[in-house]
C-alpha positions in Angstrom: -2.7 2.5 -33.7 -0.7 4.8 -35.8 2.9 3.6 -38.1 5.5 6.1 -38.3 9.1 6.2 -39.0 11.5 6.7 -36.5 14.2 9.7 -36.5 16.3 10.5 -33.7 15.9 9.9 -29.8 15.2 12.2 -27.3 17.2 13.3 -23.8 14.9 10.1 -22.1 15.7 7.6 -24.5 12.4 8.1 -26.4 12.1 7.9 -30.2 11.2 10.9 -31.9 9.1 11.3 -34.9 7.0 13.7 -36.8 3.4 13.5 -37.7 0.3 15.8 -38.3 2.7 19.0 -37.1 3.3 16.7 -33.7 6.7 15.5 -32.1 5.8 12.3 -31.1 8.2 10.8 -28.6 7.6 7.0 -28.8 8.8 4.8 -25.6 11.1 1.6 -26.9 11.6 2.9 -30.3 15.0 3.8 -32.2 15.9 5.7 -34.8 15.2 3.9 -38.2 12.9 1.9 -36.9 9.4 1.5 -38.6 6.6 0.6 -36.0 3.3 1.1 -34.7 2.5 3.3 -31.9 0.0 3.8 -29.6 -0.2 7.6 -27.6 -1.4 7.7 -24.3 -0.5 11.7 -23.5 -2.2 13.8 -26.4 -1.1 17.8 -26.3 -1.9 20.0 -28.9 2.0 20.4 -30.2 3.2 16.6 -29.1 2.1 13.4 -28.0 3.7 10.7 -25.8 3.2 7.0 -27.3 4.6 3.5 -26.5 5.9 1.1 -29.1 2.6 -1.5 -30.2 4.8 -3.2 -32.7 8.3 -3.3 -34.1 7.9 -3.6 -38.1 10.9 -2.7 -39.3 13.9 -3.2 -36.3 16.9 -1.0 -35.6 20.8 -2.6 -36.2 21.0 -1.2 -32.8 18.5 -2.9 -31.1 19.3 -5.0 -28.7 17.8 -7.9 -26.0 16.9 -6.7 -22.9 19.1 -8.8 -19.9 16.6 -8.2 -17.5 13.6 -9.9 -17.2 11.6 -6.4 -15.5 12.6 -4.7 -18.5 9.5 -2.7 -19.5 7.7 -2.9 -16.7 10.2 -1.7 -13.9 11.1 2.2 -14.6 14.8 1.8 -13.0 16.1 1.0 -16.7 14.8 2.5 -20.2 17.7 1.9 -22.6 18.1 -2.0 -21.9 17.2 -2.7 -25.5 20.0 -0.5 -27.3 23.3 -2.0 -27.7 25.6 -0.4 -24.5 28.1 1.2 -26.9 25.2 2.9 -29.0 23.5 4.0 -25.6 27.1 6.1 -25.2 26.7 7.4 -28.8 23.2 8.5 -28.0 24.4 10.7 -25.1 27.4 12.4 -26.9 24.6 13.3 -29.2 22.4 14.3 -26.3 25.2 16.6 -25.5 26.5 18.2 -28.0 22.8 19.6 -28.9 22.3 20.5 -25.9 25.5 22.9 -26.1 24.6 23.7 -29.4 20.9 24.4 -29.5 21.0 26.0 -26.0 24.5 27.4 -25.0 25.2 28.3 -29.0 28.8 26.9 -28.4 30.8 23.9 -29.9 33.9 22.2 -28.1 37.0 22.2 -29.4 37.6 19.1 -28.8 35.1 15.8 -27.8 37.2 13.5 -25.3 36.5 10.2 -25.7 33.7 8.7 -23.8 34.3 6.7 -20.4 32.4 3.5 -19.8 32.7 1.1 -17.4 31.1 -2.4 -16.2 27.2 -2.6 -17.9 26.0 -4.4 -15.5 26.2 -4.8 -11.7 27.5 -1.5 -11.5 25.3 0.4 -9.4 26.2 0.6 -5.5 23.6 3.0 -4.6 19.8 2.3 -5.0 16.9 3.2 -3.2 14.1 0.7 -3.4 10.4 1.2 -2.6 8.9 -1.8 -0.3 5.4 -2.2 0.2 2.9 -4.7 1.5 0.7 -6.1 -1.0 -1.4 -9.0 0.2 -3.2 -9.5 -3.3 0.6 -10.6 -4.7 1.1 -12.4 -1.6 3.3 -9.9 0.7 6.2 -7.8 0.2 7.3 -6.3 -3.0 10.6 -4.5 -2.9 12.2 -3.2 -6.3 12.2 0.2 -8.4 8.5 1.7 -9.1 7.1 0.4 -12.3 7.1 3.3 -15.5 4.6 5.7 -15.4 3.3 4.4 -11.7 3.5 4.5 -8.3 2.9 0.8 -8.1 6.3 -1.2 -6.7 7.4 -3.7 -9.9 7.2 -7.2 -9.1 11.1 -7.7 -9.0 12.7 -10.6 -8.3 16.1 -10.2 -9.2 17.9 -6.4 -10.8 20.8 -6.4 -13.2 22.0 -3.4 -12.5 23.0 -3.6 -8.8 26.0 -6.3 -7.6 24.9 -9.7 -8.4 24.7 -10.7 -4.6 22.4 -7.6 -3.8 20.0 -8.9 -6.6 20.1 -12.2 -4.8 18.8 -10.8 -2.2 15.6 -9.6 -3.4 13.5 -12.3 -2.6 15.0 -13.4 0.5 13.8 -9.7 1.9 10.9 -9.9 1.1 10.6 -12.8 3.3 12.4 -10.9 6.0 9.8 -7.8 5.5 7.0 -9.8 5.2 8.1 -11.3 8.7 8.0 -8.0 10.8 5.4 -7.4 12.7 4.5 -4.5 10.9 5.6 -5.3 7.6 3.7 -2.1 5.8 5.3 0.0 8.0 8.5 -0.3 6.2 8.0 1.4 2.9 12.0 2.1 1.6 15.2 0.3 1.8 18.2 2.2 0.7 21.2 0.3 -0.8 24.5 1.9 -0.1 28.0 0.1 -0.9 31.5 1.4 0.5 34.4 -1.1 -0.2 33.6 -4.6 0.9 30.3 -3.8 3.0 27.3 -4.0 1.5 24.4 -1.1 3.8 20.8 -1.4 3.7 18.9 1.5 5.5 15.3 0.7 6.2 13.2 3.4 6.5 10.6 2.3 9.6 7.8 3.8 10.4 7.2 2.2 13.7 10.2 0.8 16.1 10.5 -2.5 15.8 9.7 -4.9 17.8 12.3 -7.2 19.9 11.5 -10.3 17.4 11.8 -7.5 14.4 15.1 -6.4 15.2 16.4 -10.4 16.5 14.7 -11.2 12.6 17.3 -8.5 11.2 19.9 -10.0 12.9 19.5 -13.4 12.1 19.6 -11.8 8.3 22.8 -9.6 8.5 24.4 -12.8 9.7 23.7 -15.2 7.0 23.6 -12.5 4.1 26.4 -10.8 5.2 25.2 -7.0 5.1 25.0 -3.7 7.2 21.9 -2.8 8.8 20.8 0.7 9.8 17.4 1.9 11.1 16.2 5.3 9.9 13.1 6.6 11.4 12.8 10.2 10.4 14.7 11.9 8.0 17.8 10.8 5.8 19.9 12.3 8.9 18.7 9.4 11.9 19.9 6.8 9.8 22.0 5.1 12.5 24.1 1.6 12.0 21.3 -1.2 13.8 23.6 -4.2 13.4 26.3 -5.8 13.7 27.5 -3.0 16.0 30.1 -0.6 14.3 30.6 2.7 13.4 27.9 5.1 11.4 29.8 5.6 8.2 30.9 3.2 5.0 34.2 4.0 2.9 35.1 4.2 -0.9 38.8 4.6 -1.9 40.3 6.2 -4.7 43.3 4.5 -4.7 45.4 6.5 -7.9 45.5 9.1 -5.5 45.9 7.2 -2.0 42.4 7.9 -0.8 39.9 7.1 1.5 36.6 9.1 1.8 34.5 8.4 4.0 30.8 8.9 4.3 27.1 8.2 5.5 24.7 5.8 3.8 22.2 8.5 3.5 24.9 11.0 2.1 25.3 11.6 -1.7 28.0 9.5 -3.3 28.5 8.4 -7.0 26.5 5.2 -7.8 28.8 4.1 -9.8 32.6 3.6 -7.8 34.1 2.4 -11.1 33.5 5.3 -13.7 33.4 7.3 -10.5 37.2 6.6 -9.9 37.5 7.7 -13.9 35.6 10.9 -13.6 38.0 12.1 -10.5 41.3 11.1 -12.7 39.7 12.8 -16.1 38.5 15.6 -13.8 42.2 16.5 -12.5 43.9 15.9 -15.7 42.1 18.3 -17.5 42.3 20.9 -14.1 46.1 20.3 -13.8 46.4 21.5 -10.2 50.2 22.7 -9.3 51.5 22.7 -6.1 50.9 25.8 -3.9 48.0 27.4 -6.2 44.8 28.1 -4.8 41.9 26.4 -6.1 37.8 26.2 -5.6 35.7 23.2 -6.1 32.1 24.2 -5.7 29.8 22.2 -4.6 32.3 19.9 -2.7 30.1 17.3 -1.2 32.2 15.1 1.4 35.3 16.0 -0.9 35.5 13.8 -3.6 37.3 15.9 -6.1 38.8 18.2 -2.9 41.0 15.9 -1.1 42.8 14.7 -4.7 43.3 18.0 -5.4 44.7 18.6 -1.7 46.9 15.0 -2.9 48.7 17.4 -5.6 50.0 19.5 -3.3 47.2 22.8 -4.2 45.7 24.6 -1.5 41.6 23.8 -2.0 38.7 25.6 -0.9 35.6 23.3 -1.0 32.2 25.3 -1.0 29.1 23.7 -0.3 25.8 24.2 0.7 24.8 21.6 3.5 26.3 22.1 7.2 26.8 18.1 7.5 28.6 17.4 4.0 31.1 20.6 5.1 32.1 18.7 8.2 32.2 15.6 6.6 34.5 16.7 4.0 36.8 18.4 6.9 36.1 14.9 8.8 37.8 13.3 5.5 40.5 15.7 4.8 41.3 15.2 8.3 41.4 11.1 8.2 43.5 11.6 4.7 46.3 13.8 6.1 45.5 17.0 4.0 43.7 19.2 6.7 46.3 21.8 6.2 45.7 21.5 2.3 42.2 21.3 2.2 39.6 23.4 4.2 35.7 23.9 3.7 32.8 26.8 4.1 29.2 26.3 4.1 28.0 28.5 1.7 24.8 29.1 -0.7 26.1 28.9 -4.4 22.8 28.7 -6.1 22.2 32.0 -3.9 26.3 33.8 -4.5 26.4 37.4 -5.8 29.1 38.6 -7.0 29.8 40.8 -4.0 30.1 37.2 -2.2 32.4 35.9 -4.6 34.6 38.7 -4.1 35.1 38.0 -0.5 36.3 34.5 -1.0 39.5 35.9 -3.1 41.2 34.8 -6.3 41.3 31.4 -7.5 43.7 30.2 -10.4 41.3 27.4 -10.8 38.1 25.6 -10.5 36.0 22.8 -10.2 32.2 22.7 -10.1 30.1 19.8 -9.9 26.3 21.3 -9.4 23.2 19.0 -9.1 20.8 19.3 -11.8 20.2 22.6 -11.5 23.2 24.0 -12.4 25.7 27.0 -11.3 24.1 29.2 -12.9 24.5 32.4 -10.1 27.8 31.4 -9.8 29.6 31.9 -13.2 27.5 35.5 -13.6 29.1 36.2 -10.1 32.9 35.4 -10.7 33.1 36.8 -13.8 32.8 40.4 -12.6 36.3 41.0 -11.0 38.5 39.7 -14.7 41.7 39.4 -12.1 39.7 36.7 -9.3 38.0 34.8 -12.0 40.0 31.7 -12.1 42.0 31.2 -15.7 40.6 27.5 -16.3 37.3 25.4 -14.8 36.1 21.8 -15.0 32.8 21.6 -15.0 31.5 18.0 -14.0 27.2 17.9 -15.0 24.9 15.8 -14.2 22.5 17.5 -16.6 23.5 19.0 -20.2 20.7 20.9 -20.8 21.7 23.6 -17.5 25.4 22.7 -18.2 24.8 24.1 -21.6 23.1 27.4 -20.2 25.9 27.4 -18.0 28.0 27.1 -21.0 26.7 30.1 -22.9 27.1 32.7 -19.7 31.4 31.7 -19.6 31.5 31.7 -23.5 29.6 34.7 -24.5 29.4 36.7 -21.4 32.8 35.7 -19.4 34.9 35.3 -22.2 36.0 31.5 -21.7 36.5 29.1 -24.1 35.6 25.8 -24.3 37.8 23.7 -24.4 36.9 20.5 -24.2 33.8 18.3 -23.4 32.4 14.6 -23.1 30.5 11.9 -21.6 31.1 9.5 -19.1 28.3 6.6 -18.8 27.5 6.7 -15.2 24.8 5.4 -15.6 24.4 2.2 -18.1 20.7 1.3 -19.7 19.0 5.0 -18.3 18.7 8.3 -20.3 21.1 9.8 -17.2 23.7 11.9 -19.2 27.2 12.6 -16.7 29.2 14.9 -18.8 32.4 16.7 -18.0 34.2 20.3 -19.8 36.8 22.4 -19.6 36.8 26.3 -20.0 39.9 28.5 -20.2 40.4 31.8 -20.4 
């Protein structure tokens, strides 16, 4: 056991400190804290440790709500005050723009938060069968294991899902094949609450009369998925395959699959897509891209401004979904999509789509990376200003550096959004112009 000083915290949350020409990156410490320290991952140039003892406590610092906290690896910033967590992940950003795209924003909007707690209307939770602890155990994994955390109860997710914890474990623990059922996926769209369970083997007559008897007196959506994400079917009560969210500032309704990627978080979700065409400033009649569409969630309130919008995207089922949504919202003759491979695009490809006057992209974590070296070739197609939504800073700060120094954009603008209260997930959004 080892006492160090504290200094700064890391892109997960972690302490870091200095010792013996070693970044140590110390799990539930904060910067100016004093405590002990105990490594478990030793490397020649660094060392991962978890906090022993707390001598000498952070102003920031903070009681954990949840009683998991620790032990379940769903949350790892529980113990910082919420508005310091936000602080943190400006920080996390601008470094990240500094140190790897060698750029600096003009301007830093102010950061978005929203609810910090109950917030999160997406989970996917591991169930498995552990006689030793006396059945079912259904919750996030624990840190650092495969092992499913003893959860009885999650802050993080609707109040009334977290009630329900414990109750399903009774219901899996019920089935006839109750290790057969190792993931039940949480999906929320407006007032119905969806839980996919992944099943292994049908279920039985009693099984499915079990999950009946459930839906009714909990008051949730059941779907069966046996294979992949894409068999998820509704199970009970009888109704249609897919859930809605609404972005009602711009008279929307999107539909979508509870298997399909939405925002976990509707509330700061609804912020992002406001924040997101306030700084894009479509005008009616210009034509404008937003890469990797998705089922059309900054599309169609683009399409509500009266631009023509070309979504791109990379998966066959979200392009007809989005064309499904732009469809139920009115804006088919506004909106239209094309499957098409952005993390593959040359600049040949590019070419062929036309000119845009502007964009949007909202990558996954790996970034656009092949698609700002391809637009930037033709001056005249490249469009004058993008918004770039990131679910990562590090790749949207390599990203960053290819417009800046190779396309000639500047940046504009850049901040956080906390999508994601009490984890190390930084959403970030930026503006370019040219």
């Amino acid at each position: 056991m080892k006492t160090i000083q504290v200094e700064s915290l890391d892109q997960e949350g972690r302490g870091v400190a200095h010792a013996d020409g070693k970044v140590i990156f110390i799990e539930g410490a904060l910067p100016g804290e004093t405590v002990e320290y105990v490594p478990f991952v030793r490397k020649p140039n660094y060392e991962i440790a978890h906090t022993e003892k707390i001598l000498q406590p952070s102003a920031l610092r903070t009681t954990p709500r949840c009683p998991h906290f620790g032990i379940c690896g769903g949350c790892s910033l529980q113990h910082i005050d919420a508005r310091a967590q936000v602080a943190a992940k400006q920080r996390i950003l601008e470094d990240a723009l500094a140190h790897i795209g060698k750029v600096q924003a003009e301007m830093i909007l102010p950061a978005v938060y929203g609810a910090a707690w109950g917030y999160r209307e997406r989970a996917r939770f591991s169930a498995r069968h552990v006689p030793k602890k006396g059945g079912a155990l259904i919750g996030f994994r624990e840190k650092r294991s495969s092992y499913v955390a003893d959860m009885t109860s999650c802050e993080v997710v609707p109040p009334r899902i977290s009630k329900l914890l414990v109750p399903l474990r009774g219901l899996v623990n019920s089935l006839a094949a109750p290790h057969r059922m190792p993931q039940i996926e949480l999906a929320i769209g407006g007032d119905t609450a969806a839980l996919v369970m992944r099943i292994l083997d049908p279920l039985t007559s009693d099984d499915e009369q079990l999950l009946r008897e459930f839906s009714d007196q909990h008051g949730v959506q059941f779907y069966l998925q046996p294979r992949g994400p894409e068999t998820a079917a509704a199970f009970y009560p009888a109704r249609e395959g897919l859930l809605y969210y609404r972005l009602p500032e711009f008279n929307l309704e999107i539909g979508f699959a509870p298997t399909e990627f939405t925002q976990v978080n509707a509330q700061v979700n609804a912020i992002l897509v406001r924040r997101a065409l306030a700084l894009l400033a479509p005008q009616p009649g210009e034509r404008i891209a937003d890469m990797f569409c998705g089922l059309g969630n900054f599309s169609l309130a683009i399409a509500r401004r009266g631009a023509h919008v070309v979504g791109m995207e990379g998966a066959r089922s979200l392009v007809e979904r989005a064309g499904a949504n732009a469809q139920h919202n009115g804006l088919a003759a506004l909106a239209r999509f094309e499957q098409v491979d952005l993390f593959k695009i040359t600049a040949e490809q590019y070419a062929g789509l036309g000119p845009f006057d502007r964009m949007l992209i909202d990558p996954p974590r790996d970034g656009a990376m092949e698609l700002v070296k391809a637009f930037g070739v033709n001056e005249n197609a490249a469009p004058r200003r993008i918004v770039y939504v990131s679910c990562n800073p590090a790749t949207l700060a390599r990203d960053a550096e290819v417009l800046v120094h190779v396309q000639g954009y500047g940046l504009k603008a850049a901040g956080v959004l906390n999508m994601f209260p009490h984890t190390a997930h930084v959403e970030s959004i930026a503006l370019f112009e040219r």
